[in-house]
C-alpha positions in Angstrom: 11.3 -28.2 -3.6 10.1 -30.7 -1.1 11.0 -30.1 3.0 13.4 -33.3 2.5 14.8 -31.5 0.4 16.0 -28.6 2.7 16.9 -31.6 5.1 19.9 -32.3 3.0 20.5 -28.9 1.9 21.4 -27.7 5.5 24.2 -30.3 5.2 25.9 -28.0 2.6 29.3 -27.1 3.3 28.5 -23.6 2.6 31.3 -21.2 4.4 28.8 -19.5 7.3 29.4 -16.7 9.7 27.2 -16.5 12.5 26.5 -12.8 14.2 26.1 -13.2 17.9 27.6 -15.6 20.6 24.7 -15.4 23.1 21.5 -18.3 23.1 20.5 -18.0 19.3 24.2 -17.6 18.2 25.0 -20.5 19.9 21.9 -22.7 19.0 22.3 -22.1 15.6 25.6 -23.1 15.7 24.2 -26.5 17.3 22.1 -26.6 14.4 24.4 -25.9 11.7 27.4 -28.4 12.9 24.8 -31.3 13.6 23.4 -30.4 9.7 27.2 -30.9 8.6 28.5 -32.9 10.9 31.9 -30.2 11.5 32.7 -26.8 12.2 34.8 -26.6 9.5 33.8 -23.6 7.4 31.7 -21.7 10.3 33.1 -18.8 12.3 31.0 -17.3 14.9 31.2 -13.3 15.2 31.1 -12.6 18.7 31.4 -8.7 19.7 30.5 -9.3 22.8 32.7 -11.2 24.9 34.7 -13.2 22.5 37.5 -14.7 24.7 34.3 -16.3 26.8 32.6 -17.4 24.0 36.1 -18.8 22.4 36.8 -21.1 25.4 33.1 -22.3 25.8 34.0 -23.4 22.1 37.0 -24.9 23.1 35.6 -27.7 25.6 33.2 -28.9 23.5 34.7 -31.8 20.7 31.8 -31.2 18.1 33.2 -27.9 17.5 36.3 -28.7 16.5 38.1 -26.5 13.7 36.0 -23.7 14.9 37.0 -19.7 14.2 35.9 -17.5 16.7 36.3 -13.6 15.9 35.0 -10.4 17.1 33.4 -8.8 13.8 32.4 -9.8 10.4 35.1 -8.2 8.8 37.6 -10.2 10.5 35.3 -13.2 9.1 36.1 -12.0 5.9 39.6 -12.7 6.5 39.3 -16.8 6.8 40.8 -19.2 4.9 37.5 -20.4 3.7 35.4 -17.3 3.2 32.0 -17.0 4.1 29.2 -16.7 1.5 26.4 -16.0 4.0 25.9 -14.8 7.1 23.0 -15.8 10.6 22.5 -12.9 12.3 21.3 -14.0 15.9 22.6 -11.3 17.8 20.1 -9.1 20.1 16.9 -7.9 18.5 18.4 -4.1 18.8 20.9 -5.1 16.2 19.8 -7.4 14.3 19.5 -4.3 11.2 22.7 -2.7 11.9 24.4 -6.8 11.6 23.1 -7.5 8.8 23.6 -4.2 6.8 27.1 -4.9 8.0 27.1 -8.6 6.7 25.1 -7.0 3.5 28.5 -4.5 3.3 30.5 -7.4 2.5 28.8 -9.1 0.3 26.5 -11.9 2.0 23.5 -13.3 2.0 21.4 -12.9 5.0 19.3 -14.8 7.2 18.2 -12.4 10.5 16.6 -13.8 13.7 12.9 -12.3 13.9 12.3 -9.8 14.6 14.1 -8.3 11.4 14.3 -4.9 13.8 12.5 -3.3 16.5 10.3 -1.2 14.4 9.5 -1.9 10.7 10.9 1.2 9.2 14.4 0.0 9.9 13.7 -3.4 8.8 12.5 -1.4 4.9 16.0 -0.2 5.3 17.5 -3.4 5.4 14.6 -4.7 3.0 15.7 -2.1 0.6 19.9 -2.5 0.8 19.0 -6.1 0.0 17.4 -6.2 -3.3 20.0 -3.0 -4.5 22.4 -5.7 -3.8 20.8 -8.3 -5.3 21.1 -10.7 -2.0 19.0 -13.1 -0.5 17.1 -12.0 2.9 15.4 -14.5 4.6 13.9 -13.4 8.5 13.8 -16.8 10.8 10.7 -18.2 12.4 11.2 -21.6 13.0 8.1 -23.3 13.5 6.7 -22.7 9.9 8.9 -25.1 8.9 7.0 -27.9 10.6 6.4 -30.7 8.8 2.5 -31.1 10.1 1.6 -28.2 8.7 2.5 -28.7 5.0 0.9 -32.1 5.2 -1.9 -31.1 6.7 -2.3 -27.7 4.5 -2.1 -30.1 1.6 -4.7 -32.3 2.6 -6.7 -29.3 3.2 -6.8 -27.7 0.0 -9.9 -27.4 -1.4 -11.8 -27.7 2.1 -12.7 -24.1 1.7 -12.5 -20.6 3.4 -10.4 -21.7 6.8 -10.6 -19.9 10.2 -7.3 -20.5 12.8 -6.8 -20.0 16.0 -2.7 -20.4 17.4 -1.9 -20.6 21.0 1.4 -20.2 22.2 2.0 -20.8 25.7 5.0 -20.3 28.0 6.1 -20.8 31.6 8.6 -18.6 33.1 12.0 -19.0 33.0 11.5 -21.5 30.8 15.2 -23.5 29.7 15.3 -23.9 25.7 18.0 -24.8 23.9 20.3 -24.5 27.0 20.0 -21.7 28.1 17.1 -20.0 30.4 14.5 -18.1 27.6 14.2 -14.2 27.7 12.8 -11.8 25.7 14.9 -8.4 25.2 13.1 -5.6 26.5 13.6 -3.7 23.2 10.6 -6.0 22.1 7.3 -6.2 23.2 5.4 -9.7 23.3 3.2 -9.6 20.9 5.6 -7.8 18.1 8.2 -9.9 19.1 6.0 -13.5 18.4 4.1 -12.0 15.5 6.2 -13.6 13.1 5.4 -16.9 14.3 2.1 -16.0 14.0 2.5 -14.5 10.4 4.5 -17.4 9.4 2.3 -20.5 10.3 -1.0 -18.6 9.4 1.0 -18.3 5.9 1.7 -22.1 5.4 -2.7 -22.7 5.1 -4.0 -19.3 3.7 -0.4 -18.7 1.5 -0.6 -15.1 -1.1 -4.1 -14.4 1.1 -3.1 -10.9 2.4 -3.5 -11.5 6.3 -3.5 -8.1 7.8 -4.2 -7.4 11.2 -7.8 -6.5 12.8 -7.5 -6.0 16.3 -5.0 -6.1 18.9 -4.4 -6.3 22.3 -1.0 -6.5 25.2 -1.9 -7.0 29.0 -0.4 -3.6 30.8 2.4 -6.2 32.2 3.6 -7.5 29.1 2.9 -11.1 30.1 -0.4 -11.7 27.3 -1.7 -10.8 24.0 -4.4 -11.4 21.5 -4.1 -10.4 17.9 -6.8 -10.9 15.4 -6.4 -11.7 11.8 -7.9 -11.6 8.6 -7.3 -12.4 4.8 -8.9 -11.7 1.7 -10.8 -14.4 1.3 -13.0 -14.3 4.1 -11.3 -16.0 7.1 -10.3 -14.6 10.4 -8.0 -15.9 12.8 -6.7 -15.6 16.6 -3.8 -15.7 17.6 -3.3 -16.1 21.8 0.0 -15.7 23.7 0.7 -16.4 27.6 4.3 -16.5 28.7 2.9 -17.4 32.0 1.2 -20.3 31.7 1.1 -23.5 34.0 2.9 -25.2 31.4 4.4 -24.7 27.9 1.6 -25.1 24.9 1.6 -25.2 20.9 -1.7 -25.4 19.3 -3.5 -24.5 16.4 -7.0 -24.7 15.5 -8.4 -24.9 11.8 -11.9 -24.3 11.2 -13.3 -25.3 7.5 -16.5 -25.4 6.3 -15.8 -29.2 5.4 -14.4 -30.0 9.3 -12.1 -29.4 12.2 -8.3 -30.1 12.2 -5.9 -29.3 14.4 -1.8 -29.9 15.5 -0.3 -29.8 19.1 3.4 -29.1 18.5 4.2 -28.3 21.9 6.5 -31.6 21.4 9.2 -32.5 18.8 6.4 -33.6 16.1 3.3 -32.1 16.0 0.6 -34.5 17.0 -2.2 -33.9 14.1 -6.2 -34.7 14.5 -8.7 -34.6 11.4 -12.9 -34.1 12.9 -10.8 -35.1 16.1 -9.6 -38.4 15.2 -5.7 -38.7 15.4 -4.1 -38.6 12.3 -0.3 -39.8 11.4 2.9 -38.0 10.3 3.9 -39.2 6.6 6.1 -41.4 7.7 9.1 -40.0 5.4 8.8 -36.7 7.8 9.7 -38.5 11.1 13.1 -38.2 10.4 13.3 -34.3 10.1 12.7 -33.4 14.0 14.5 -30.0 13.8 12.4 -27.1 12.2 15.6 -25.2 12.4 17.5 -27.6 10.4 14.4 -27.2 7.6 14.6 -23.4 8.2 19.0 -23.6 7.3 18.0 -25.5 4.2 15.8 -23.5 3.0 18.3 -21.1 3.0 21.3 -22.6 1.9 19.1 -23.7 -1.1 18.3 -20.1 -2.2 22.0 -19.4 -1.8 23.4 -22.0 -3.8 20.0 -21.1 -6.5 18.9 -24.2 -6.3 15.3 -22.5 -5.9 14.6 -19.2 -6.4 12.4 -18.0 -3.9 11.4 -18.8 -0.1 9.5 -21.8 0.5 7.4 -20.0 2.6 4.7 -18.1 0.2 4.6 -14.6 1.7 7.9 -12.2 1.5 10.0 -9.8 4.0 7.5 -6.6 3.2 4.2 -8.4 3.9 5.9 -9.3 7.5 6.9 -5.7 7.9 3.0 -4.5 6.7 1.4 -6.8 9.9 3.9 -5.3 12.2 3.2 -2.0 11.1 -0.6 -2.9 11.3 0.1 -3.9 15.2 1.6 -0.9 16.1 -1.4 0.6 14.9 -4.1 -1.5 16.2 -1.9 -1.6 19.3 -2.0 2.4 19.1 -5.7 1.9 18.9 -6.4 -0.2 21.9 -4.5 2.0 24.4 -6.8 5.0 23.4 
């Protein structure tokens, strides 16, 4: 399938419930009702604080026909009953809500990451595939739609080496709300996935696994080194510090230099650093969470059978157990 084609898939009116009422509940909410156009057929699950998040619901017109509960179970008990579930809540639960969406039958997309260490994310791995559902972990960016042109217009250039920066400034306001990471996470295993992911879209089946590692003492940087059986190696750099907010990768080939600055909407592409356009049929699709949904919805409703993404669930939870390892390393 094509990305335009998860563009229209997100627009399913596929019952959803969503796990979580806080930033990412509520964001993906955003994303889902401007996908479909209603609320109809969405209920957000919010344990925490449900009357609040109810009337923040209430005042806002686009979220009209709305169901706000407490628990999944109660979600369960709609008119319209939900077929899958988004489980945004807080990093710490992110295994125990989706086992509990898994319990009644769902199909799962979890926030990254999947759980704060990778044995309890097997768990979930493993209740999935004996229930024969779909498990899908979020990362957002790898859905951008300068990287697949750009990997496609690469192929054949060769063994490719990468280096990703991802740069934040405090208290930086996304989405609505003011950005923070859980303190059940650490930096660099919390933006791993990212990592993982986009790596994934220009060296896809090529086993990255993680070389080296290294966390500031105060949490605020991190470098993690990459490498992949063919021969490349690649760097991935994280400030959530920095002067101002910056999204930029570097691809090295033996044929030239290419690189995409998606610290904007699009991602501003340059080949042997001359710019070079967005397929003009791409412009339109200027949410990578609204790619991410369709991809999704378009393994639920079997219109393709596997993740458009070329790596699965158990090589993500390999490189996190290779960071808390070269992670272990570093601090001896």
């Amino acid at each position: 399938m094509e990305l335009a084609d998860f563009w229209r898939a997100a627009a399913l009116p596929i019952p959803l419930v969503i796990v979580g009422g806080g930033r990412w509940g509520r964001t993906w909410l955003s994303v889902v009702v401007a996908a479909r156009g209603s609320a109809e057929g969405v209920v957000l699950a919010a344990r925490s604080r449900p009357d609040e998040v109810l009337t923040w619901a209430a005042a806002r017109a686009e979220l009209a026909g709305l169901t706000v509960v407490s628990t999944v179970a109660e979600a369960m008990l709609v008119d319209r009953q939900p077929q899958a579930a988004i489980i945004s809540s807080r990093p710490r639960d992110h295994v125990r809500d989706g086992m509990d969406a898994l319990g009644h039958g769902l199909h799962i997309l979890v926030e990254k990451p999947i759980g704060v260490d990778p044995e309890s994310g097997r768990t979930l791995v493993a209740a999935t595939q004996q229930m024969k559902r779909i498990l899908v972990v979020g990362t957002e960016f790898a859905y951008l739609p300068a990287f697949h042109q750009l990997s496609e217009e690469l192929v054949g250039a060769g063994t490719a080496d990468m280096t990703l920066i991802w740069e934040d400034v405090e208290n930086e306001v996304r989405h609505g709300a003011t950005k923070t990471r859980h303190e059940e996470t650490g930096l660099l295993y919390d933006l791993l996935p990212h990592a993982f992911s986009i790596f994934g879209v220009f060296v896809p089946n090529a086993g990255l696994r993680i070389g080296a590692a290294l966390e500031s003492p105060d949490g605020r940087q991190g470098r993690i080194e990459f490498r992949d059986d063919r021969g490349g190696r690649h760097e991935f750099c994280c400030h959530t510090k920095a002067k101002a907010r910056r999204r930029f990768l570097d691809i090295r080939t033996k044929s030239g230099h290419a690189s995409v600055d998606f610290s904007g909407v699009h991602g501003l592409m340059t080949i042997n650093s001359q710019p070079h356009a967005l397929d003009q049929r791409m412009l339109a699709m200027e949410s990578t969470l609204r790619l991410e949904l369709g991809a999704f919805l378009s393994q639920v409703t079997g219109a393709t059978d596997a993740a458009f993404l070329e790596w699965d669930v158990s090589g993500l939870l390999a490189v996190q157990e290779d960071l808390k390892r070269a992670l272990a390393t570093a601090g001896t």
